[in-house]
DOPAVEX-968981 format. One record per residue (C-alpha): residue number from 1; x, y, z. Coordinates in steps of 0.02 Angstrom, whole numbers. Example, Ala and Ser with C-alpha at 12.3 -4.5 7.8 and 13.67 -1.06 7.14 Angstrom:
BEGIN
ATOM, i, u, v, w
ATOM, 1, 615, -225, 390;
ATOM, 2, 684, -53, 357;
END
This chain:
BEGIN
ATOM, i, u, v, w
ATOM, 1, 2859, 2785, 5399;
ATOM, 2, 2853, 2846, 5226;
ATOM, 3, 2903, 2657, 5124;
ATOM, 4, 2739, 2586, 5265;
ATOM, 5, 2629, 2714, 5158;
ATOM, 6, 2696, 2670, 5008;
ATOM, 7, 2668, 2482, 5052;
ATOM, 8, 2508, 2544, 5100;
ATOM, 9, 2449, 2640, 4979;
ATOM, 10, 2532, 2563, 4817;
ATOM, 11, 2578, 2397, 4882;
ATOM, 12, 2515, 2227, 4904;
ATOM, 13, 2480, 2292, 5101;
ATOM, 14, 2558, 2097, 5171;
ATOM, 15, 2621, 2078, 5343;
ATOM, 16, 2780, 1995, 5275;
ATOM, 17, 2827, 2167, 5177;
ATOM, 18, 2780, 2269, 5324;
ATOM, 19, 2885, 2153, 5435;
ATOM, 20, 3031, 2165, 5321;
ATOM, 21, 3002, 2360, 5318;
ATOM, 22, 2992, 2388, 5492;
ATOM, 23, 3135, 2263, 5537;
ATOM, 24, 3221, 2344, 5400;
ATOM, 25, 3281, 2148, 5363;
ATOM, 26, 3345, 2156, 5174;
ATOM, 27, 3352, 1961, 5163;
ATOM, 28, 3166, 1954, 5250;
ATOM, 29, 3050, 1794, 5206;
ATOM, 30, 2924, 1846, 5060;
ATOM, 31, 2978, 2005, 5046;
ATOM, 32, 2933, 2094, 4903;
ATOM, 33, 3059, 2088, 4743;
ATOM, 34, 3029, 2289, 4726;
ATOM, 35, 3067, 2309, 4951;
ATOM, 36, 3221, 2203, 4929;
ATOM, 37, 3303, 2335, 4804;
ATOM, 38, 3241, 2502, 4897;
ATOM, 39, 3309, 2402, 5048;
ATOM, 40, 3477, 2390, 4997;
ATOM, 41, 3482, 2565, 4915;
ATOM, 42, 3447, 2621, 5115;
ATOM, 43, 3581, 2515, 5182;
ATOM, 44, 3706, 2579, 5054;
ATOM, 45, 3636, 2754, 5051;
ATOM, 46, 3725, 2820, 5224;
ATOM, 47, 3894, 2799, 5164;
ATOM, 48, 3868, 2877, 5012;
ATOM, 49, 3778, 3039, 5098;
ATOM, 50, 3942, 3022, 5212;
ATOM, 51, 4053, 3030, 5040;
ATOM, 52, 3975, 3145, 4964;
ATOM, 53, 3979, 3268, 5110;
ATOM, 54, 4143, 3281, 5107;
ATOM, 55, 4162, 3319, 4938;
ATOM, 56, 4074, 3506, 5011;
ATOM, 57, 4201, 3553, 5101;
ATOM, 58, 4306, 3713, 5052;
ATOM, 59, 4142, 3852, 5086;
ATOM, 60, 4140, 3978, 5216;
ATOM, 61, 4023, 4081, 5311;
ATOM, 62, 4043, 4238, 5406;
ATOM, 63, 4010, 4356, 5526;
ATOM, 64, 4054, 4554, 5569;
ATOM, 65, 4119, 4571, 5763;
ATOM, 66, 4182, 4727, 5884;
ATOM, 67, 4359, 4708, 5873;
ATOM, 68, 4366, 4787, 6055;
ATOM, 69, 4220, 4647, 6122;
ATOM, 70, 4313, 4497, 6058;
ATOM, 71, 4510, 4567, 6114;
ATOM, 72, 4498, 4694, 6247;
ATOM, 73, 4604, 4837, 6162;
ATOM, 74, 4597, 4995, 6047;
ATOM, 75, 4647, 4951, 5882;
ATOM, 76, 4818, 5046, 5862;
ATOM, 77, 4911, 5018, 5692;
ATOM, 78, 5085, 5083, 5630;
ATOM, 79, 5256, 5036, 5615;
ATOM, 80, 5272, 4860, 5697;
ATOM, 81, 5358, 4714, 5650;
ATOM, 82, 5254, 4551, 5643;
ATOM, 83, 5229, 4454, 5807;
ATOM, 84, 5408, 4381, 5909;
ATOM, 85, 5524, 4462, 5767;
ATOM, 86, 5509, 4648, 5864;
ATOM, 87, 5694, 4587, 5959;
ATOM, 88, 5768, 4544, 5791;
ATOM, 89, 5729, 4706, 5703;
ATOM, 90, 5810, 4830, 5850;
ATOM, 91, 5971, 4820, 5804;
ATOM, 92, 5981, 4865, 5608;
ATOM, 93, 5833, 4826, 5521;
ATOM, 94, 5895, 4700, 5406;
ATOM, 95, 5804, 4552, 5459;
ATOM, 96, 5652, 4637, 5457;
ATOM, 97, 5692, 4688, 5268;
ATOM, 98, 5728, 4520, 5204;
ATOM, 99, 5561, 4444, 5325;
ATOM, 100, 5463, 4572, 5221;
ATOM, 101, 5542, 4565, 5052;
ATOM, 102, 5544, 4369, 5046;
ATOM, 103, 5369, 4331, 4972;
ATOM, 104, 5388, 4489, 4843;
ATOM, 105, 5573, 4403, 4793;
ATOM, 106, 5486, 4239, 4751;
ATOM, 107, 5343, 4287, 4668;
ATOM, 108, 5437, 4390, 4556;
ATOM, 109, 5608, 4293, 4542;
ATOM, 110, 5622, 4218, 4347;
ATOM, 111, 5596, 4040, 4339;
ATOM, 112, 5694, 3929, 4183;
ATOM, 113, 5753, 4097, 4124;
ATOM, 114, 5549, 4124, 4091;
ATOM, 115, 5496, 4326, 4170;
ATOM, 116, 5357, 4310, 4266;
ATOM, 117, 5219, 4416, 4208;
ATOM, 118, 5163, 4580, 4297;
ATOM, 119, 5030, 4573, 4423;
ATOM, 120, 4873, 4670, 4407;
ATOM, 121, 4872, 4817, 4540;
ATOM, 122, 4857, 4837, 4674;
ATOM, 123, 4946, 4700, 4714;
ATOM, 124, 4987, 4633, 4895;
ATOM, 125, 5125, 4533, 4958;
ATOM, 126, 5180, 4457, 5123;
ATOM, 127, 5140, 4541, 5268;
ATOM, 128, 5125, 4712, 5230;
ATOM, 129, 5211, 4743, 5050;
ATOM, 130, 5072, 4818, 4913;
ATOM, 131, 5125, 4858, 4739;
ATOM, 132, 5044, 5014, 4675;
ATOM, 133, 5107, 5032, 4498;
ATOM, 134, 5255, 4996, 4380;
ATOM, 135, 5370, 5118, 4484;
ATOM, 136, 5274, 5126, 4643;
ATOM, 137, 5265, 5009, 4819;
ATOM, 138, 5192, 5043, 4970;
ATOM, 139, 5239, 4958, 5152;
ATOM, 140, 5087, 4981, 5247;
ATOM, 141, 5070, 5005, 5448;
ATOM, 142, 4994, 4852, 5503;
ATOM, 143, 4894, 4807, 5683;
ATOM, 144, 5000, 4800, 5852;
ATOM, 145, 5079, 4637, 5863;
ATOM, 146, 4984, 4599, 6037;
ATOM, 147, 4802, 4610, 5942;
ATOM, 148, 4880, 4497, 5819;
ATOM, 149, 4925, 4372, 5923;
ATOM, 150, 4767, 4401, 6038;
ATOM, 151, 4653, 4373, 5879;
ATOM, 152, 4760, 4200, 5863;
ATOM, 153, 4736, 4133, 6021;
ATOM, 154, 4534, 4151, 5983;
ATOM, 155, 4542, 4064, 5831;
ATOM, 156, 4510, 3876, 5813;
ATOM, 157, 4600, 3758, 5644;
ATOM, 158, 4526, 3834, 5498;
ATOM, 159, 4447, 3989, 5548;
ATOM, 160, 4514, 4159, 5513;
ATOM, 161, 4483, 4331, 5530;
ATOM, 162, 4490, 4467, 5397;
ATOM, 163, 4535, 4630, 5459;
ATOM, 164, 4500, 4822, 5352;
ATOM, 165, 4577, 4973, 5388;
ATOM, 166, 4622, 5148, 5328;
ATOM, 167, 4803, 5161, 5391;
ATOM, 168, 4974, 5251, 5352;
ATOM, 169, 5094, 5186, 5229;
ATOM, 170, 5300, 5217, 5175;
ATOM, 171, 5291, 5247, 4983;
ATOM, 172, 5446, 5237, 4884;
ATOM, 173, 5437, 5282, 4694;
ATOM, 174, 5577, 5259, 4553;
ATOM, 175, 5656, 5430, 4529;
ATOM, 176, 5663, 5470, 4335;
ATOM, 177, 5750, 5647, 4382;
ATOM, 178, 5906, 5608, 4273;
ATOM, 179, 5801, 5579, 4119;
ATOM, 180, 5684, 5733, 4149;
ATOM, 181, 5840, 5860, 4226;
ATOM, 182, 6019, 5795, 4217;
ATOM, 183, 6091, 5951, 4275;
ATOM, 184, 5990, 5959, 4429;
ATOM, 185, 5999, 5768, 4417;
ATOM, 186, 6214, 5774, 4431;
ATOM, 187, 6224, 5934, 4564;
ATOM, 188, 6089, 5845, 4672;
ATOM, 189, 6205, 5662, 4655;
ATOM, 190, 6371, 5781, 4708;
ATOM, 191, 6284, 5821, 4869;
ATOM, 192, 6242, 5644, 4893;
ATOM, 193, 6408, 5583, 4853;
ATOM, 194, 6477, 5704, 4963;
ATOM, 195, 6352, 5660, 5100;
ATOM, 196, 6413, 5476, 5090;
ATOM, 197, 6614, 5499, 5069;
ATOM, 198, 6577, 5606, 5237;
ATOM, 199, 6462, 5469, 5314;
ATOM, 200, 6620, 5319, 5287;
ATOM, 201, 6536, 5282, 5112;
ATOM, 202, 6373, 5239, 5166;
ATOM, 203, 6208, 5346, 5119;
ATOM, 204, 6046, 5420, 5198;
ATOM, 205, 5890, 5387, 5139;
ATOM, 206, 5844, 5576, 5097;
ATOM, 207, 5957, 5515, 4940;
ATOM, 208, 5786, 5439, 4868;
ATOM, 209, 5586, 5499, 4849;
ATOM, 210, 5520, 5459, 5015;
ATOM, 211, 5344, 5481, 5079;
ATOM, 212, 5193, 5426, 5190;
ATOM, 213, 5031, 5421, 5111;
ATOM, 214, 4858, 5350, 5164;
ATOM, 215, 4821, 5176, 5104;
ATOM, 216, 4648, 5057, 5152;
ATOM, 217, 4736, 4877, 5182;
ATOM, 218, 4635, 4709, 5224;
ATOM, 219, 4744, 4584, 5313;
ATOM, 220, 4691, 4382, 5343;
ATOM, 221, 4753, 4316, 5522;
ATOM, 222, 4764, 4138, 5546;
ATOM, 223, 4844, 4023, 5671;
ATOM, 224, 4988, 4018, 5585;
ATOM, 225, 5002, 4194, 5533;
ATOM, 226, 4939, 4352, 5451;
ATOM, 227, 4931, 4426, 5270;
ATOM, 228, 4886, 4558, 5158;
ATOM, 229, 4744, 4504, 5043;
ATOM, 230, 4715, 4660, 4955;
ATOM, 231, 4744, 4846, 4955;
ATOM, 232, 4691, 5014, 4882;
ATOM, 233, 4753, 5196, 4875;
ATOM, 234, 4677, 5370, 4812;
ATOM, 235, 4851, 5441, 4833;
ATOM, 236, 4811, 5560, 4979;
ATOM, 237, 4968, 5623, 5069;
ATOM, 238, 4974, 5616, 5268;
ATOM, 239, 4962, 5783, 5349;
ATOM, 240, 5136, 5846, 5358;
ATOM, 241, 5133, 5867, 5547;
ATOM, 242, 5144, 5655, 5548;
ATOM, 243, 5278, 5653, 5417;
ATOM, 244, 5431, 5713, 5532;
ATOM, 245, 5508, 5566, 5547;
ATOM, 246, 5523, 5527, 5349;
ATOM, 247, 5558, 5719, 5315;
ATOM, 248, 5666, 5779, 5435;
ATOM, 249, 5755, 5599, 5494;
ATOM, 250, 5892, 5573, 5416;
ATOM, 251, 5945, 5418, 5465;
ATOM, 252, 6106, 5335, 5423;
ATOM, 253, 6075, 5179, 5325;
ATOM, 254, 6266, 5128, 5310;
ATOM, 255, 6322, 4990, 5251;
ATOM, 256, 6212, 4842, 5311;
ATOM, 257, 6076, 4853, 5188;
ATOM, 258, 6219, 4817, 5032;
ATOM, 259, 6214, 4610, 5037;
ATOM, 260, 6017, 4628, 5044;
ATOM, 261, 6005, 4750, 4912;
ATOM, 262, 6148, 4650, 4780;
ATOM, 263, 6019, 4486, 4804;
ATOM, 264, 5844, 4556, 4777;
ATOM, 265, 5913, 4695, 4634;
ATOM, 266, 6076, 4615, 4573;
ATOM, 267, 6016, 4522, 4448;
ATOM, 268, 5925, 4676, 4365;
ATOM, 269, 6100, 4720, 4333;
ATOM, 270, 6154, 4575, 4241;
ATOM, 271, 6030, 4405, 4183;
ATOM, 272, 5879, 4525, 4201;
ATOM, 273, 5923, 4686, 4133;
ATOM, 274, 5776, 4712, 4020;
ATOM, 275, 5640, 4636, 4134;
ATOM, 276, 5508, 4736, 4163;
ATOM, 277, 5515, 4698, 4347;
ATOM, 278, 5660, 4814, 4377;
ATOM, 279, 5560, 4980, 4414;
ATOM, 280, 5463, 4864, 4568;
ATOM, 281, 5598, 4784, 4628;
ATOM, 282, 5692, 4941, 4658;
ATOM, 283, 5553, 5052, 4732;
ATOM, 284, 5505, 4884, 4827;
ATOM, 285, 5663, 4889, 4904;
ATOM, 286, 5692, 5051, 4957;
ATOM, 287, 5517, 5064, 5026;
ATOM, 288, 5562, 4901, 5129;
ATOM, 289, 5736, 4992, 5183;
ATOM, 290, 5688, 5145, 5243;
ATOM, 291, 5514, 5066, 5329;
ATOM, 292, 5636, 4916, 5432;
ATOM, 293, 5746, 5056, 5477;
ATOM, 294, 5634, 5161, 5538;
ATOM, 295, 5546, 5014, 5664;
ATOM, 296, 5737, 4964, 5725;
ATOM, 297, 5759, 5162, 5785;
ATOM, 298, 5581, 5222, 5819;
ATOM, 299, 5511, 5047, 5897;
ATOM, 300, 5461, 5057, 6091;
ATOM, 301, 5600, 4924, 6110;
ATOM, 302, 5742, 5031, 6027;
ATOM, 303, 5852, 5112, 6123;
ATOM, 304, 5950, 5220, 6000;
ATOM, 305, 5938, 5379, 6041;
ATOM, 306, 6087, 5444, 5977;
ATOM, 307, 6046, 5404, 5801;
ATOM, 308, 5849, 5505, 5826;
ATOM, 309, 5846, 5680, 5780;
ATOM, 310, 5807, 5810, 5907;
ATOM, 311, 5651, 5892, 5857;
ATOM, 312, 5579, 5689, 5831;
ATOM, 313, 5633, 5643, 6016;
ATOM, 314, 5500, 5771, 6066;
ATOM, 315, 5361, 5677, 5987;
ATOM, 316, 5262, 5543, 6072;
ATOM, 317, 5250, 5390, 5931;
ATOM, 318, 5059, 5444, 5904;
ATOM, 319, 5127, 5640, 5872;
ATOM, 320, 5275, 5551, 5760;
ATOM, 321, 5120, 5481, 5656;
ATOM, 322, 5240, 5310, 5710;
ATOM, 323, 5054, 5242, 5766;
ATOM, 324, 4862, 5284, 5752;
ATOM, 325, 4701, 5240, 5818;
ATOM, 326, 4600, 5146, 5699;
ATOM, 327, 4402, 5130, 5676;
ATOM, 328, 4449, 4955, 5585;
ATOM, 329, 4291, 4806, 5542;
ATOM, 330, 4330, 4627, 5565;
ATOM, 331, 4244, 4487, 5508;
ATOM, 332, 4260, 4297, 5576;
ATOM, 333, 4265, 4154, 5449;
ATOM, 334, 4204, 4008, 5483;
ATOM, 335, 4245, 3849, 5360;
ATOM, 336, 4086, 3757, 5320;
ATOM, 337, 4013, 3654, 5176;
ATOM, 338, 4005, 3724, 4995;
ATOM, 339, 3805, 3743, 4946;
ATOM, 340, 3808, 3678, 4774;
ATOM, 341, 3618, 3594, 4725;
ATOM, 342, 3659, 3421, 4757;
ATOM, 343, 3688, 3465, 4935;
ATOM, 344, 3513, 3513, 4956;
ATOM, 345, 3458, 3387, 4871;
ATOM, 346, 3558, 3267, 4994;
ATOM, 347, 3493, 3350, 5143;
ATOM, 348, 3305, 3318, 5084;
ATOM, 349, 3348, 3150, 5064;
ATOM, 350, 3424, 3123, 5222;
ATOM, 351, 3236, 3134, 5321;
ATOM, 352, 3163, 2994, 5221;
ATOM, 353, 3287, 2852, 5344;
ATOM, 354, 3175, 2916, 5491;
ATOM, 355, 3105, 2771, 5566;
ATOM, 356, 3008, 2832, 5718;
ATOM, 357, 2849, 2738, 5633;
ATOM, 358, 2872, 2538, 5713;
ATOM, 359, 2796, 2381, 5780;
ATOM, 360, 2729, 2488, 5928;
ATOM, 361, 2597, 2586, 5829;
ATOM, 362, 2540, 2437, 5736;
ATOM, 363, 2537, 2308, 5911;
ATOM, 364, 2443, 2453, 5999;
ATOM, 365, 2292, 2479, 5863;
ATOM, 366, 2284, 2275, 5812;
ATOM, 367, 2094, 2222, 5829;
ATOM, 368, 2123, 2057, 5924;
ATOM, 369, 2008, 1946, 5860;
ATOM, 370, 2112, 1973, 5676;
ATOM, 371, 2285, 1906, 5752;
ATOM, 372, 2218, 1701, 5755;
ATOM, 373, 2293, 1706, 5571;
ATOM, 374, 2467, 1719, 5633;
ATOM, 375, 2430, 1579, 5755;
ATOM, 376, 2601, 1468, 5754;
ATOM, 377, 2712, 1592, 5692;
ATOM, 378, 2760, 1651, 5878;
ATOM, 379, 2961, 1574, 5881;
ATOM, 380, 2989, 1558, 5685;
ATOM, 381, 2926, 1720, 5665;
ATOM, 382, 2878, 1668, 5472;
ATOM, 383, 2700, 1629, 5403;
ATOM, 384, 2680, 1526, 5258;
ATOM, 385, 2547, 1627, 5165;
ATOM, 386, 2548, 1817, 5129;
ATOM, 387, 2437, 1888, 5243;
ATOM, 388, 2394, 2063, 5234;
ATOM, 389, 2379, 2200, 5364;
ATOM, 390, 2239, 2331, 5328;
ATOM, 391, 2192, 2485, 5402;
ATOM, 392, 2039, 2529, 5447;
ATOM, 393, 1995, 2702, 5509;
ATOM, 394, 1860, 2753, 5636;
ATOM, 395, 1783, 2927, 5702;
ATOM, 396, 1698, 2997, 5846;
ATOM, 397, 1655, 3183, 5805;
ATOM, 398, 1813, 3274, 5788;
ATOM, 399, 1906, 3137, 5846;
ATOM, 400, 1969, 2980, 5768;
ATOM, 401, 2089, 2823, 5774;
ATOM, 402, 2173, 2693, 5659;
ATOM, 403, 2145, 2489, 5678;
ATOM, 404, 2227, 2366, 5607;
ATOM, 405, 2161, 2188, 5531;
ATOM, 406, 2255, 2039, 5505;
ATOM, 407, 2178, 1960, 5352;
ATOM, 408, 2214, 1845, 5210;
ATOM, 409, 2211, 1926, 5020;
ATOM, 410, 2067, 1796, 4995;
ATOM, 411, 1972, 1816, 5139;
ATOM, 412, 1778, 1888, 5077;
ATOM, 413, 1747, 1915, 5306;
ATOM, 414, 1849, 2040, 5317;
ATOM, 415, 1888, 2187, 5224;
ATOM, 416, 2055, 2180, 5113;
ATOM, 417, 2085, 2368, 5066;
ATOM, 418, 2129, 2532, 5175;
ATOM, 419, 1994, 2638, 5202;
ATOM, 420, 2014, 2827, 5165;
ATOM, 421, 2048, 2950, 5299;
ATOM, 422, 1915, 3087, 5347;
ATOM, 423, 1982, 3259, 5311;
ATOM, 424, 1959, 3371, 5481;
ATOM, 425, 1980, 3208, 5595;
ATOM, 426, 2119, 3208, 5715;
ATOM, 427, 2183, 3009, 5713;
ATOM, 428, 2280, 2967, 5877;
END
């Protein structure tokens, strides 16, 4: 519609342009020089909308939903390990350490003998590990694993959900208690020695600085898993009634944490024994210790009673401060197209291939006494002069219409320009 009122307006106004147009024939008889190149730029210009298109891809858009709407449950958060590694972690703890400890070991391992430099805090890894300081990491309660796996099932290929929460987290911090108070620092390691030549040579974790604080965590689910994206902390401690089980549990450790413990800290030892990592990487792994530990004796699927305290095996997990309710958001991500300029400027473009305008509309306002000029043209379809096709408006009142006139560029019987539209007329 919009080249016909060019044509019309600005153009030579000849049937074989119009034909051309409305045929959209880019090789059409007579067709103007000027029609031939706008033509082709239409033909060629879908697949370069459909290139360019995807070069948009990569934005996002979302939305805030009720968790309990979309899943069906509470939101309970605590001490879980992730989705279908629950069975591993009952017997020990040791797989869940290394699960959890594995993105935290690569990102800081040294690569070429090069130290990686220290992140900015605070600094999430994996699935639950956030780095508060120099000497400080956090393991943070994270979501039941059947609303994690719920949430999955909803999600199609590249959506995502990001989940907030205030929840509970296992704090370990590097003890500098030999530096500040040696003598307190050696009477305090005799009772630990003794505790472990007593225990077959293995050690509790009451040996180390141990304690749950509050923590605001935002996790990313996916398909194929879930993550912590970012953290905070104000450094609030948990009421003391929910800290039994770190205060008053002390759980044997033994010996199966050692081979874990010699690869992740080892090398701070030896090759690395000025990095600057050392402080994290020990208070990352006792943190990660004492949390798997505490999920392979205190998980619904543990049956160790033995090893649990008394005064703990009177607690429900809620009273334990083992889980919590949680008033957590959620918002669904959808992938979508970057908006960059060009893309709007693409999508304006797009409307001008409409092409509802056609031979109808002309046919149906033709005056019929015009059309002898195109006499012998009905099988070739081609005319050997440029004949022009003028419209001619007329108006009844408030009403109008538009006729068209075949006519030569020459002719001096009937009229060879358009004739203005009324303003206020509706045309039909």
């Amino acid at each position: 519609m919009l080249f016909l009122l060019f044509e019309a307006r600005f153009g030579s106004s000849t049937c074989q342009n119009y034909d051309g147009i409305l045929r959209n024939q880019l090789f059409s008889t007579k067709l103007g020089p000027g029609w031939r190149t706008v033509m082709g730029l239409t033909l060629a210009l879908p697949l370069v909308l459909s290139i360019a298109y995807k070069t948009f891809t990569g934005g996002h858009s979302s939305m805030t939903v009720d968790v309990s709407t979309f899943i069906g449950m509470s939101s309970y958060y605590g001490m879980f390990a992730p989705p279908r590694l629950q069975a591993l972690g009952e017997n020990t703890g040791v797989s869940l350490f290394s699960n959890a400890t594995l993105p935290f070991a690569v990102a800081s391992s040294a690569q070429d003998s090069s130290e990686p430099h220290l992140p900015a805090y605070a600094q999430p890894y994996g699935f639950n590990i956030l780095l508060l300081n120099n000497e400080s990491a956090a393991m943070l309660d994270v979501p039941q694993p059947t609303y994690i796996s719920t949430v999955q099932t909803l999600l199609a290929i590249g959506e995502s959900w990001n989940i907030s929460a205030p929840v509970l987290a296992t704090i370990a911090t590097l003890n500098h208690s030999q530096t500040i108070d040696p003598d307190a620092y050696e009477c305090y390691l005799d009772l630990f020695c003794t505790d472990a030549m007593e225990s077959s040579g293995a050690y509790t974790h009451m040996s180390m600085m141990n304690d749950w604080q509050l923590r605001q965590g935002t996790w990313s689910i996916t398909r194929g898993g879930m993550q912590l994206v970012d953290g905070s902390c104000n450094g609030t401690m948990a009421p003391a009634d929910k800290q039994q089980v770190i205060l008053h549990g002390a759980f044997f450790l033994g010996v199966w944490y050692m081979s874990s413990l010699v690869e992740l800290l080892g090398p701070f030892a030896t090759t690395r024994n000025q990095s600057v990592w050392t402080g994290l990487s020990i208070a990352t792994g006792v943190a990660a210790m004492v949390w798997s530990r505490i999920i392979s004796l205190y998980s619904p699927l543990s049956e160790k009673d033995d090893d649990v305290p008394v005064e703990i095996k009177r607690l429900t997990l809620k009273d334990a401060g083992l889980i919590h309710p949680v008033n957590d958001t959620a918002k669904h991500i959808h992938p979508t197209l970057r908006k960059p300029g060009l893309l709007y400027f693409l999508l304006t473009i797009q409307p001008l291939l409409n092409k509802d305008f056609g031979l109808i509309s002309i046919l149906s306002g033709v005056d019929r006494d015009s059309l002898n000029i195109l006499a012998g043209a009905a099988l070739s379809g081609q005319l050997k002069k440029n004949v022009k096709l003028v419209m001619r408006p007329f108006q009844d009142d408030k009403k109008g219409g538009v006729e068209y006139l075949i006519t030569l560029p020459s002719s001096t019987e009937l009229p060879t320009q358009h004739q203005a539209l009324e303003p206020g007329i509706i045309y039909h």
